[in-house]
Wavefront OBJ file of the C-alpha trace (Angstrom):
o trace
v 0.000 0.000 0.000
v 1.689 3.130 -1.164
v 1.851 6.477 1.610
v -1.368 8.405 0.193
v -3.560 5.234 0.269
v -2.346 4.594 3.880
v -3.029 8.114 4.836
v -6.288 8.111 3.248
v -6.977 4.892 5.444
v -5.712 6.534 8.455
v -8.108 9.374 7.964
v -10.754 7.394 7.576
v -9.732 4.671 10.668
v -10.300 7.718 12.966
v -12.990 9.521 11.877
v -14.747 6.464 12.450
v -13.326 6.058 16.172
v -14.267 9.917 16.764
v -18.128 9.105 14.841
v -18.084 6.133 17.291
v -17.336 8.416 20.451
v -19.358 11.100 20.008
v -22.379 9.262 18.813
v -24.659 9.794 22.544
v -28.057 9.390 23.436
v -29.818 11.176 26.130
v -33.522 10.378 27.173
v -35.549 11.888 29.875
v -39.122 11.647 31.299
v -40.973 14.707 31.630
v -44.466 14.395 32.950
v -45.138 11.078 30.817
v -43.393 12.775 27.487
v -40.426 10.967 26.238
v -37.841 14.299 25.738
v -34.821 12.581 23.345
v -31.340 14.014 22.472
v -29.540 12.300 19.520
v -25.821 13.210 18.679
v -23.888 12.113 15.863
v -20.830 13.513 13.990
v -23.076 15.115 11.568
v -26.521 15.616 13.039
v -28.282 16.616 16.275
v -31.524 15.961 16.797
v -34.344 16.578 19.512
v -37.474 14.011 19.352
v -40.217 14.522 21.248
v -42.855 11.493 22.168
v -40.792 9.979 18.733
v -41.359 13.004 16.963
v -38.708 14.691 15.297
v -38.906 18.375 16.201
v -35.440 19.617 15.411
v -32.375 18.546 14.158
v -28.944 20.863 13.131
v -26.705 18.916 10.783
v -23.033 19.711 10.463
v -21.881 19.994 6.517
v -17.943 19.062 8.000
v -16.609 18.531 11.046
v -14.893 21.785 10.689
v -18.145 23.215 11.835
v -16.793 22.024 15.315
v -14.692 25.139 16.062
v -18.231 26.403 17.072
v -18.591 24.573 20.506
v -22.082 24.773 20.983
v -25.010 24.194 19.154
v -28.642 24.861 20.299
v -31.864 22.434 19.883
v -35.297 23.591 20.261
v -39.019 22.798 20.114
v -42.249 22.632 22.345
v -44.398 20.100 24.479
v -48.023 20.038 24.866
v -48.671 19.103 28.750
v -52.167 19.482 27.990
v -53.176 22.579 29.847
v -53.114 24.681 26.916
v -49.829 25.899 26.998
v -46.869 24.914 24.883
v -43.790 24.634 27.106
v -40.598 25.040 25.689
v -37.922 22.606 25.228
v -34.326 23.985 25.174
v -31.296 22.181 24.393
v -27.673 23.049 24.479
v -25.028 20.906 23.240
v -21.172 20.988 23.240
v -18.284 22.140 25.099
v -14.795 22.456 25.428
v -12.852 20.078 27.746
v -15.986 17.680 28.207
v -19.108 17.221 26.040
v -22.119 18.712 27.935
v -25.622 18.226 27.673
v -27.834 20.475 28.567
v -32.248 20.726 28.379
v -34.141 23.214 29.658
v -38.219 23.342 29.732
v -39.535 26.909 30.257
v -35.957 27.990 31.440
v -35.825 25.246 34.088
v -32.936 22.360 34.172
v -34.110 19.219 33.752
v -31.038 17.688 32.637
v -27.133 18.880 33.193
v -24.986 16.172 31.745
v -21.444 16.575 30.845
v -19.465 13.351 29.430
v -15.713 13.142 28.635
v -14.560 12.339 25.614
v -11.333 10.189 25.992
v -11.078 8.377 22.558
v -9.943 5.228 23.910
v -8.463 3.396 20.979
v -10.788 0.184 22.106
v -13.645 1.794 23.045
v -17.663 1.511 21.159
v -15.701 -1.506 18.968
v -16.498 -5.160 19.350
v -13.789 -7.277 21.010
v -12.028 -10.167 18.957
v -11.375 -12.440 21.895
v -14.821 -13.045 22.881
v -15.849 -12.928 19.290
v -13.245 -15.918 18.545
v -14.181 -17.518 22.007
v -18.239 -17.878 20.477
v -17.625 -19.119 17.791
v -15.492 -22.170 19.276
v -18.123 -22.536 22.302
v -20.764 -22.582 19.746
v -19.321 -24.493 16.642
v -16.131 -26.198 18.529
v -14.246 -24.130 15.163
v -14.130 -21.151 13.301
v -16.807 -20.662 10.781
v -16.072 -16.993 10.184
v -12.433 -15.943 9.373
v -13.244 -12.474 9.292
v -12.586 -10.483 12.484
v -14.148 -7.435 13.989
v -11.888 -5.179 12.683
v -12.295 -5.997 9.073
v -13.628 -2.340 8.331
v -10.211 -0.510 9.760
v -8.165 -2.590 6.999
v -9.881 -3.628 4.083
v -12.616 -1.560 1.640
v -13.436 -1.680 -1.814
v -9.219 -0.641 -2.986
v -7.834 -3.450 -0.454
v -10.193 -6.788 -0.790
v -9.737 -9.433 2.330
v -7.168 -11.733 2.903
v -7.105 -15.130 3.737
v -6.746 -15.640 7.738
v -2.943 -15.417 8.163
v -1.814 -14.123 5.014
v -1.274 -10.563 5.292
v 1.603 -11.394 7.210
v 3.696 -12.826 4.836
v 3.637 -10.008 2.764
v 5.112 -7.621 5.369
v 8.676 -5.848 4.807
v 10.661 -7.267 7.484
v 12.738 -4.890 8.032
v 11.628 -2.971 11.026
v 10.917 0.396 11.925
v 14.300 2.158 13.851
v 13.916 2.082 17.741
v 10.108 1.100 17.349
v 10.760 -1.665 19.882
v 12.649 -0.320 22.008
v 10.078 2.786 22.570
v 7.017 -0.100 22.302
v 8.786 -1.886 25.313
v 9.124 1.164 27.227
v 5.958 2.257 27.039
v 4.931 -1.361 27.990
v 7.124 -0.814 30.972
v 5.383 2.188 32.238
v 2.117 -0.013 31.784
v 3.322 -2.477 34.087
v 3.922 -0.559 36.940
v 1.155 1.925 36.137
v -2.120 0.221 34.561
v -3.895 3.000 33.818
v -6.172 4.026 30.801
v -3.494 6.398 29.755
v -0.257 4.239 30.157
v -2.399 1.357 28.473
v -3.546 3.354 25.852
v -0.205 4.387 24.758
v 1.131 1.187 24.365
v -1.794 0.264 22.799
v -1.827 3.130 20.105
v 1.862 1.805 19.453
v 1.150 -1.562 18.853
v -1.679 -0.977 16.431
v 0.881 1.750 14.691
v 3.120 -0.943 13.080
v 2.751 -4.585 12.378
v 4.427 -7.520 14.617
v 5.150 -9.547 11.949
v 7.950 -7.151 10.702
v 9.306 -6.732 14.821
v 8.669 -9.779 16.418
v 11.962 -11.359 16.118
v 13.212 -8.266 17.675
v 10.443 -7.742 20.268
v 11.279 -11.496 21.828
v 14.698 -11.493 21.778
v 14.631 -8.019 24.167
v 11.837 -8.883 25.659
v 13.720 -11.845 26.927
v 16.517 -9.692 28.258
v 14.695 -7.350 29.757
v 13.575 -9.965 32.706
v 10.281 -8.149 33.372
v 7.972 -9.327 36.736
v 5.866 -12.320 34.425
v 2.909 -11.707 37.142
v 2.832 -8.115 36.076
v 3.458 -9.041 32.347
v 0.723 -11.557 32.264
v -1.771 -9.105 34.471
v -0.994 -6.189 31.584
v -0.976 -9.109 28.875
v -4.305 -10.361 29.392
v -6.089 -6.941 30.134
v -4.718 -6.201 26.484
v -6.229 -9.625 25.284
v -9.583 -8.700 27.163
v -9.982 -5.282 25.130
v -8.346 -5.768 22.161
v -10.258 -4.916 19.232
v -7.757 -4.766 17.062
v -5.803 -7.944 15.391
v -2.032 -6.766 16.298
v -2.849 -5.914 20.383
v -3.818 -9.673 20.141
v -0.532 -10.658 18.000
v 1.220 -8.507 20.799
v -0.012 -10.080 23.726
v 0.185 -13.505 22.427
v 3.680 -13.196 21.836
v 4.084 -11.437 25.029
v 2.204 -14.427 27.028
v 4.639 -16.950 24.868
v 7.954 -15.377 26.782
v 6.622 -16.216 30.064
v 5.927 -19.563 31.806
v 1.840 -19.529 30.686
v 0.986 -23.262 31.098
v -1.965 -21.828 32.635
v -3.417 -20.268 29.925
v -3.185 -23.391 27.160
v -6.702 -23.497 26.846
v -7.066 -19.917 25.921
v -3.788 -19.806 23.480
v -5.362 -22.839 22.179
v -8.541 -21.291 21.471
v -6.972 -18.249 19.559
v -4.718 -20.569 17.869
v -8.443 -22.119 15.991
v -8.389 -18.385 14.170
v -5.935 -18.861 11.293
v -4.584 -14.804 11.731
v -3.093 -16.104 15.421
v -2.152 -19.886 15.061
v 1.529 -18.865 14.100
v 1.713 -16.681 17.423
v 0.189 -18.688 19.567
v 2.101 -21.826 18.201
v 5.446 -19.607 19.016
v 3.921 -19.037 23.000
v 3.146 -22.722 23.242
v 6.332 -24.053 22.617
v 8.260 -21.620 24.386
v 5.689 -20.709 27.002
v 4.276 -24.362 28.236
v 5.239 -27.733 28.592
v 4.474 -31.056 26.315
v 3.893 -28.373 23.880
v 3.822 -30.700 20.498
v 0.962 -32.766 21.655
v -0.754 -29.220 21.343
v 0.646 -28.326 18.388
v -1.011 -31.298 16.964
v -4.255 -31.003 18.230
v -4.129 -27.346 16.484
v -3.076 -28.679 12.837
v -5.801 -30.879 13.005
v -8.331 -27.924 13.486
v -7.203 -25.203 11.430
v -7.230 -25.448 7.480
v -5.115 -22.851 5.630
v -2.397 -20.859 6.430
v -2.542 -21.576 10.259
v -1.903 -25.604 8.769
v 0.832 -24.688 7.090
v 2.729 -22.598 10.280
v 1.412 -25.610 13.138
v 2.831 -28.373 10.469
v 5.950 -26.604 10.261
v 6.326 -26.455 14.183
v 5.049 -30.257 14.323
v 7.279 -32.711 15.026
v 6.538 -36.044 13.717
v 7.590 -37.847 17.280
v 4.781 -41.002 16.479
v 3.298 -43.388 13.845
v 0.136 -41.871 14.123
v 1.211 -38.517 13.782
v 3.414 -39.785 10.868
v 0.821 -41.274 9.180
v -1.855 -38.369 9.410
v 1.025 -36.138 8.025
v 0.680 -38.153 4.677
v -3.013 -38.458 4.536
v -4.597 -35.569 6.402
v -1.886 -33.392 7.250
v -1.450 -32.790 3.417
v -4.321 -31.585 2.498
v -5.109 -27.789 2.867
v -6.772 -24.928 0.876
v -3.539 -23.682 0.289
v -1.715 -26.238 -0.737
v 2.012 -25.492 -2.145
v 4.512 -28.151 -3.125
v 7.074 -26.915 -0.124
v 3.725 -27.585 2.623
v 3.769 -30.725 1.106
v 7.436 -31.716 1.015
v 7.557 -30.988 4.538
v 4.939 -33.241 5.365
v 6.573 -36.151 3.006
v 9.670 -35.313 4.936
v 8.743 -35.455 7.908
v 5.974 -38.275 7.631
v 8.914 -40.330 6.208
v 6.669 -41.251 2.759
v 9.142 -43.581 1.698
v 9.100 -45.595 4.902
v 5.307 -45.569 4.732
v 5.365 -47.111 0.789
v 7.360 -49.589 1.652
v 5.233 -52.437 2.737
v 3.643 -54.308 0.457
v 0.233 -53.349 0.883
v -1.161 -49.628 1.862
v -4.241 -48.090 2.870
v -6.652 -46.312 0.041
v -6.640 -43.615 2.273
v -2.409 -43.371 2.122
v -2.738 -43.928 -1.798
v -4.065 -40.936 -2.010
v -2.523 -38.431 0.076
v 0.631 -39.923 -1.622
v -1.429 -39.137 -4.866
v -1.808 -36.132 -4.109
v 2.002 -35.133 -2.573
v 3.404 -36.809 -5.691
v 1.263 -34.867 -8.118
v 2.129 -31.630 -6.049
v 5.943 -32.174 -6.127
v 6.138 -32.948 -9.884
v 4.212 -29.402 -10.976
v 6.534 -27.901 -13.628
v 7.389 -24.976 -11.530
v 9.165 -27.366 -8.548
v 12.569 -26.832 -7.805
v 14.231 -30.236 -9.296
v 15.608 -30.633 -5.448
v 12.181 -31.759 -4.599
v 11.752 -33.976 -7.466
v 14.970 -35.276 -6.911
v 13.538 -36.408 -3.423
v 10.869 -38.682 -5.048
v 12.907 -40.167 -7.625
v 15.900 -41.039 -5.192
v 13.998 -42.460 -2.744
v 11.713 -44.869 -5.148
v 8.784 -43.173 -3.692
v 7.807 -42.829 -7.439
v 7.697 -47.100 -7.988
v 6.684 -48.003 -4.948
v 3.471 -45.692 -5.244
v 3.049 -47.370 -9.240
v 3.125 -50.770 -6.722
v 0.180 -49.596 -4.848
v -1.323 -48.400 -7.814
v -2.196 -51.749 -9.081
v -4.440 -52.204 -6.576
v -5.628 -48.552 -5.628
v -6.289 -46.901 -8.610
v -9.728 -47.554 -9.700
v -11.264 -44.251 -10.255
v -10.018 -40.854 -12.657
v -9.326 -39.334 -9.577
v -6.965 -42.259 -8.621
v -5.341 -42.224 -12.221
v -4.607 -38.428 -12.003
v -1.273 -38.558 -10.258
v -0.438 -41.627 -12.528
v -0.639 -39.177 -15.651
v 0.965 -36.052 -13.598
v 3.670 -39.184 -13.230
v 3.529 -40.005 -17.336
v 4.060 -36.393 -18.041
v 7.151 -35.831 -15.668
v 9.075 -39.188 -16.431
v 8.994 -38.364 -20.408
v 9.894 -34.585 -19.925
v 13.336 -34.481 -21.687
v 14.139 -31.431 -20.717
v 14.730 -32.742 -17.120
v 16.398 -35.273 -18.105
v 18.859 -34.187 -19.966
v 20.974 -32.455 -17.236
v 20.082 -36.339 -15.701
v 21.977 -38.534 -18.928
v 25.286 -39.064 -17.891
v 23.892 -40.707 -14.563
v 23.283 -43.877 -15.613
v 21.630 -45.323 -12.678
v 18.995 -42.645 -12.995
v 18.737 -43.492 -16.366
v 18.068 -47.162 -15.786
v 15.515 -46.237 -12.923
v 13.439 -44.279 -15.510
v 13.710 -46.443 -18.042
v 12.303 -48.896 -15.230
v 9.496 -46.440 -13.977
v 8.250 -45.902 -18.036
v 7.748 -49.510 -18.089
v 5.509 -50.202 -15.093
v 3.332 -46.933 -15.468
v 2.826 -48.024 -19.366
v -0.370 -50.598 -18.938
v -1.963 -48.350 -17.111
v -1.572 -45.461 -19.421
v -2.205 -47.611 -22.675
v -5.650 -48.816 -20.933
v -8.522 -46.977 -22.955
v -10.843 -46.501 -19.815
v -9.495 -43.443 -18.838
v -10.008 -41.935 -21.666
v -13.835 -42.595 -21.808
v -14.051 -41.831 -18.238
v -12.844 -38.297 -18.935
v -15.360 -37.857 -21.726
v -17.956 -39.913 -19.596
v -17.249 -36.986 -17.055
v -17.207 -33.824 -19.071
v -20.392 -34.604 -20.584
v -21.876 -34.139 -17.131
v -20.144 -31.605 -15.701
v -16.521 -29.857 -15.719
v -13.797 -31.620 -14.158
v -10.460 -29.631 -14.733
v -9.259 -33.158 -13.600
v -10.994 -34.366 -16.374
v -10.119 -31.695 -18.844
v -6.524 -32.678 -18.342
v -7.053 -36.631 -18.627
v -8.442 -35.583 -21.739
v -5.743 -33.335 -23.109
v -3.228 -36.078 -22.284
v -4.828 -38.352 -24.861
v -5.431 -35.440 -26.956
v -9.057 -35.875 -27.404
v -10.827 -32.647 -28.744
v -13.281 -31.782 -26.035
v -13.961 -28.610 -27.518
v -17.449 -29.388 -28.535
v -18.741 -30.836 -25.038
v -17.434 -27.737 -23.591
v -19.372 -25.941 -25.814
v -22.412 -27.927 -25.027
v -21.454 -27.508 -21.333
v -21.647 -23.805 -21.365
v -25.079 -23.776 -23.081
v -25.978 -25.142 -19.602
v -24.123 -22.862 -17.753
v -22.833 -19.611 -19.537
v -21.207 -18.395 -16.488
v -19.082 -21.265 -15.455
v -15.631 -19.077 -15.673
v -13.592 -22.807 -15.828
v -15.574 -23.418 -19.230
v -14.041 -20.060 -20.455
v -10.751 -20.525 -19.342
v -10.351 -24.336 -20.684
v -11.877 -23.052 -23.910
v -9.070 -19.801 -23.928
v -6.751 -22.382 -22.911
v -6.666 -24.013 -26.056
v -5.601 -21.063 -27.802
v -7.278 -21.830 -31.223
v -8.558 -18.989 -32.785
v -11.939 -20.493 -34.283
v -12.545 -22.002 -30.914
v -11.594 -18.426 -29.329
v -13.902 -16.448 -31.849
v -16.781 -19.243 -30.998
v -16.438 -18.082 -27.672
v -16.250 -14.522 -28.147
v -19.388 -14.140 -30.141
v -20.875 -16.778 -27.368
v -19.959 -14.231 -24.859
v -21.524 -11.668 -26.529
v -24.705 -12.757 -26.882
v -25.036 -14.547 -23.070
v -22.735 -12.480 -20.847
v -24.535 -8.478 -19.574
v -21.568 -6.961 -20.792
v -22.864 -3.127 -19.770
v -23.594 -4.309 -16.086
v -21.821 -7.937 -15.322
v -22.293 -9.738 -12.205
v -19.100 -11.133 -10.358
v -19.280 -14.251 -12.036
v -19.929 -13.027 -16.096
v -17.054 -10.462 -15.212
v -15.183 -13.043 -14.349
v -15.326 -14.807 -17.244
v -15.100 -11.415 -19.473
v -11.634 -11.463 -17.726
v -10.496 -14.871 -18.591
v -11.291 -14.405 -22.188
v -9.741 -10.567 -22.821
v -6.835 -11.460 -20.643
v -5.484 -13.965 -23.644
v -6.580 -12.036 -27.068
v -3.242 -10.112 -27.060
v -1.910 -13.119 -30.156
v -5.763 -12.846 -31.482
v -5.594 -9.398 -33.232
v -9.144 -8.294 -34.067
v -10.941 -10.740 -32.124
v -13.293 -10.037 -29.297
v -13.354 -6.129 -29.974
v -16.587 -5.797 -28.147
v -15.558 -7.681 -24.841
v -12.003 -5.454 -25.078
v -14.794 -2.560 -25.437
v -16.954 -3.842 -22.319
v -14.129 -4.534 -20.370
v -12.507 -0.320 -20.806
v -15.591 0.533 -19.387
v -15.734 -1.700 -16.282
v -15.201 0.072 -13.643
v -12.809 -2.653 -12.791
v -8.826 -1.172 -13.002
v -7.524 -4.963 -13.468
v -9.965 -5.561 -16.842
v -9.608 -1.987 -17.962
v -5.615 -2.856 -17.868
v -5.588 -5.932 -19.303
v -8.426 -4.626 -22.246
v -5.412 -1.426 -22.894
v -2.599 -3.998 -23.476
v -4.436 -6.848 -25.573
v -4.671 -2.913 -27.557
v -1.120 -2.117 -27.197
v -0.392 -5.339 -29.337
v -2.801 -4.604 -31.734
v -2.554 -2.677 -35.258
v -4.531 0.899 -33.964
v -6.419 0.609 -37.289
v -7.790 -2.025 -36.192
v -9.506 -1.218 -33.060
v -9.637 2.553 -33.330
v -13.606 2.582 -33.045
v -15.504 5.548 -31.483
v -16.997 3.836 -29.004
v -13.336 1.987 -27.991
v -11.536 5.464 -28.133
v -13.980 7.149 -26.240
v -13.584 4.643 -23.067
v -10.109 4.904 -23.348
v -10.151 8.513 -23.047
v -12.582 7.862 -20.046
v -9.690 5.775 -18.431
v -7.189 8.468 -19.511
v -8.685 11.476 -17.621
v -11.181 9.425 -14.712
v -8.401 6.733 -13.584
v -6.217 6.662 -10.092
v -3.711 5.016 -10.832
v -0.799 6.694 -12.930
v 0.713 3.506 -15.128
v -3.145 2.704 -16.367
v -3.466 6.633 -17.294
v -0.149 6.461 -19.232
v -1.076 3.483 -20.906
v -3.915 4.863 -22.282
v -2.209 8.006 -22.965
v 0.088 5.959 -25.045
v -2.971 4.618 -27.085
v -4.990 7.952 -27.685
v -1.353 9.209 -29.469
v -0.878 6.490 -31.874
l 1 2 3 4 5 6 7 8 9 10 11 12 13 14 15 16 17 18 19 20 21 22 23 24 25 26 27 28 29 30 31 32 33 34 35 36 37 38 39 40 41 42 43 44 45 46 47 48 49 50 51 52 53 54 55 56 57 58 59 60 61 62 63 64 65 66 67 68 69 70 71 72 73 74 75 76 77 78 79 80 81 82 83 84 85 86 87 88 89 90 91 92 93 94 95 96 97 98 99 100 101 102 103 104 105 106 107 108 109 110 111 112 113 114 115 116 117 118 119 120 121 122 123 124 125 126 127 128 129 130 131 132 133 134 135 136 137 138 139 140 141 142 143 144 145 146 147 148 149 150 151 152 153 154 155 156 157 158 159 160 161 162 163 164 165 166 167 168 169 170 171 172 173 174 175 176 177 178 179 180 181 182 183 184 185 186 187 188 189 190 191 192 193 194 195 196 197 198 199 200 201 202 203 204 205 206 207 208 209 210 211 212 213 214 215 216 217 218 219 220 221 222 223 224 225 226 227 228 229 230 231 232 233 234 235 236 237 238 239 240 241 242 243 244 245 246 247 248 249 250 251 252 253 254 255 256 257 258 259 260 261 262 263 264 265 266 267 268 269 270 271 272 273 274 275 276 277 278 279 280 281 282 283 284 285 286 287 288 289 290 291 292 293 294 295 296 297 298 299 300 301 302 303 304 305 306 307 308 309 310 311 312 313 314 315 316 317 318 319 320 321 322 323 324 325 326 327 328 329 330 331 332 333 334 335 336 337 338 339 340 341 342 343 344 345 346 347 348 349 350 351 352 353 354 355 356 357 358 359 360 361 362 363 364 365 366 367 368 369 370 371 372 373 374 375 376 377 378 379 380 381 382 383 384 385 386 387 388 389 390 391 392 393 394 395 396 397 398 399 400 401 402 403 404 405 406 407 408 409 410 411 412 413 414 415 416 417 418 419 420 421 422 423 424 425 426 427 428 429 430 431 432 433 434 435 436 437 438 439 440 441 442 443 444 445 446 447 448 449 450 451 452 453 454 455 456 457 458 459 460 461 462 463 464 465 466 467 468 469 470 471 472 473 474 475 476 477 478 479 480 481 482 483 484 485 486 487 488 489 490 491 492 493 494 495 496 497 498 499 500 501 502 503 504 505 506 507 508 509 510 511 512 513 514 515 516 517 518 519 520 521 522 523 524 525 526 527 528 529 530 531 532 533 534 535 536 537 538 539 540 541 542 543 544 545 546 547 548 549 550 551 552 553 554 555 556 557 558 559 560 561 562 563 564 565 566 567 568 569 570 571 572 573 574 575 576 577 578 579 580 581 582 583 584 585 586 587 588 589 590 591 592 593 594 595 596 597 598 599 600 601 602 603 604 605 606 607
């Protein structure tokens, strides 16, 4: 996030805490009339028996410097007289309060206004401690303070990912000043010594300190019944997501076997398990027994940190490492290594007979380690170890199904790439290994069935699977797709096998499909979806598609309206200089943010 955006967001962060603390109600009883006082950043208002009466609305909050502002209207007490209501609102040092009826107080309130940085917002502890009390997991990985982070610019992220995209490289002296203020906290707990540490914390993200924040925490050999006392007051009002990091970590350099159950609890929410993973096995004892209870109940990145801290110390945790432990939303082939490492997958192959249940998480670490993009290292680990034959072993008895062929052509495909084996010829052994492994996985490529169990498939549904069974034995499955997406012309994996092809009669086919079934002036999420997986590859297919390229400049999308402007960059100008084309580039040119997309189209209206 570049400075302005991060200003703007800081702007915007406290004018909600200061909507949030001046937002008051006042209500009063005056011979059986309700007499109500409303205040919000931008409007006063005075209801009488739920009647509006008055109301003064502020046009900034500039309009502020005038402390006081004045409310008015009348009550009917039924004796024929209207009585006046009077209010007065404002101040200077506190926020007062004031109504009058026929000149006489009936109300003298005066509130202060001390913009505690955790006050009027909903706490993520408890918030995280429902959910597990009710649903014994997380069902909702947002978090309370969604709205201080994210809008419209800066979509969510998955729980835990944000912080692996941190710079690491800390802010000068921010710990040390953190720890001091931290040290004033401990020995004076008050709202103001808490609330500076806590406007600190939530300044800068732990990810990028915490190294640094442990190792001098450690030194500084603090009281631990003071640092848990400040530590857990800090859990207990923390409404935002670092204050938790903080006092996680904080907990984690003290002896806090006592608080397991509550690490453990804040370890279910994927933005904590890596902190709370750090405080159990430096903070408790038995800690790994933990650690494993947590890897079995988180799913994404929270897997990925508790496997790394896992150690594989039994069979049984061996053995879910290679058939549970494997599987995760994010899976990448260096998750997966580590669990064949460290569930020994070799050992486990070894007998002569397996578990379905092992074929396949095998399957599915084999297929992962073999993606194109692996280092060789990795693939190097599969080969050397025959993990490769021993799983083609197993095969003969496991793989019944498309899904149980798949890592058996992922296999095919990798033991017949030449261009990893050429750096591999002078090693003979290696050689004769392949040469072995191309013989046993033969039958079961040269058996027809899986062929017409890919078709069988994609005439029901699509099954990228299935798609790729079927581009292995090069069958054209162009046509079912087509049939497919008669069925359902939003299905944005139709679009992108189809684009995937990149034949140019099958590409125009689905352009002028698109045209005719996608709402290209107003898409939905999923039909501008699929607008982007078609315009994102007509850069090599010069005149094709010009009304999607048109639909897409004016999205109000910046990612289609840049990917529409270079598919044009490519292209001969005569060939898409239209009115309508030139007229939402110039749109782009003089409407858009961000400087690169304005030059781009700059660059286009001067050809």
């Amino acid at each position: 996030m570049g400075f302005k955006d991060e200003l703007k967001r800081g702007i915007r962060n406290a004018m909600k805490d200061v909507e949030k603390e001046v937002q008051k109600t006042w209500r009063i009883d005056y011979q059986g009339h309700c007499v109500e006082i409303i205040h919000q950043l931008k409007k006063e208002c005075l209801i009488i028996d739920g009647t509006e009466v008055d109301t003064n609305k502020r046009k900034s909050i500039f309009s502020y410097i005038i402390p006081y502002s004045k409310l008015s209207g009348t009550i009917d007490l039924e004796d024929g007289i209207k009585h006046t209501v009077s209010v007065k609102l404002g101040g200077y040092i506190s926020f007062n309060c004031i109504i009058k009826i026929d000149n006489i107080t009936v109300l003298d309130d005066a509130l202060e206004l001390d913009f505690l940085p955790w006050n009027h917002k909903e706490k993520i502890v408890p918030f995280i401690e429902r959910q597990v009390q009710t649903h014994n997991k997380i069902v909702d990985d947002g978090l309370p303070d969604d709205e201080y982070l994210y809008d419209e610019n800066h979509p969510p992220m998955a729980a835990g990912l944000s912080d692996h995209f941190l710079d690491e490289i800390p802010t000068p002296l921010y710990v040390r000043k953190l720890l001091k203020l931290f040290k004033r906290q401990l020995h004076q707990p008050t709202n103001k010594t808490r609330k500076a540490t806590y406007e600190e914390i939530i300044s800068d993200n732990i990810a990028s300190y915490g190294e640094e924040l442990i190792e001098r925490f450690k030194q500084a050999e603090w009281d631990e019944s003071l640092v848990q006392q400040e530590a857990l007051w800090l859990l207990e009002h923390a409404a935002h997501r670092e204050v938790v990091k903080f006092s996680i970590t904080v907990l984690g350099c003290t002896n806090c076997e006592k608080y397991k159950e509550l690490l453990f609890t804040l370890g279910m929410h994927e933005e904590f398990t890596l902190y709370v993973l750090f405080a159990l096995k430096n903070g408790t004892k038995e800690a790994n027994d933990q650690i494993w209870k947590l890897a079995q109940s988180v799913h994404g990145w929270g897997k990925i940190a508790a496997v790394e801290k896992l150690e594989a110390t039994t069979p049984e945790i061996k053995q879910w490492l290679l058939t549970k432990g494997c599987e995760n939303v994010n899976i990448n082939e260096y998750f997966v290594y580590m669990c064949a490492i460290k569930g020994d997958l070799p050992a486990a192959l070894n007998p002569e007979t397996i578990s379905k249940q092992l074929y396949d998480g095998a399957g599915l670490i084999i297929q992962t380690l073999l993606q194109e993009d692996v280092e060789h290292d990795i693939k190097d680990y599969l080969y050397e170890n025959a993990v490769l034959f021993r799983f083609l072993d197993h095969a003969r008895i496991h793989c019944q199904t498309l899904e149980d062929f798949y890592p058996l052509m992922k296999l095919c495909k990798f033991i017949n790439a030449e261009e990893f084996w050429e750096e591999r010829s002078k090693d003979r052994r290696k050689q004769q290994e392949r040469i072995s492994i191309q013989k046993a996985i033969q039958p079961f490529i040269s058996h027809p069935k899986w062929a017409q169990l890919a078709m069988d498939k994609l005439q029901q549904d699509i099954d990228l699977k299935a798609l790729e069974v079927a581009q292995f034995y090069q069958i054209d499955i162009v046509p079912s797709l087509f049939k497919l997406l008669e069925e359902h012309p939003t299905n944005n994996e139709i679009y992108f096998s189809i684009m995937n092809t990149n034949h140019r009669q099958y590409i125009i086919d689905l352009c002028i499909f698109a045209e005719h079934h996608l709402s290209l002036s107003s898409p939905s999420k999923e039909e501008e979806s699929c607008l982007r997986y078609i315009v994102q590859d007509l850069h090599e297919h010069v005149g094709v598609g010009l009304p999607l390229i048109q639909a897409a400049l004016e999205s109000d999308t910046g990612l289609m309206q840049y990917q529409a402007l270079s598919v044009l960059e490519e292209w001969t100008p005569s060939i898409w200089q239209r009115p309508g084309i030139l007229a939402a580039i110039k749109n782009i040119s003089t409407t858009t943010k961000d400087k690169y997309y304005r030059k781009l189209a700059d660059h286009l209206l001067s050809k």
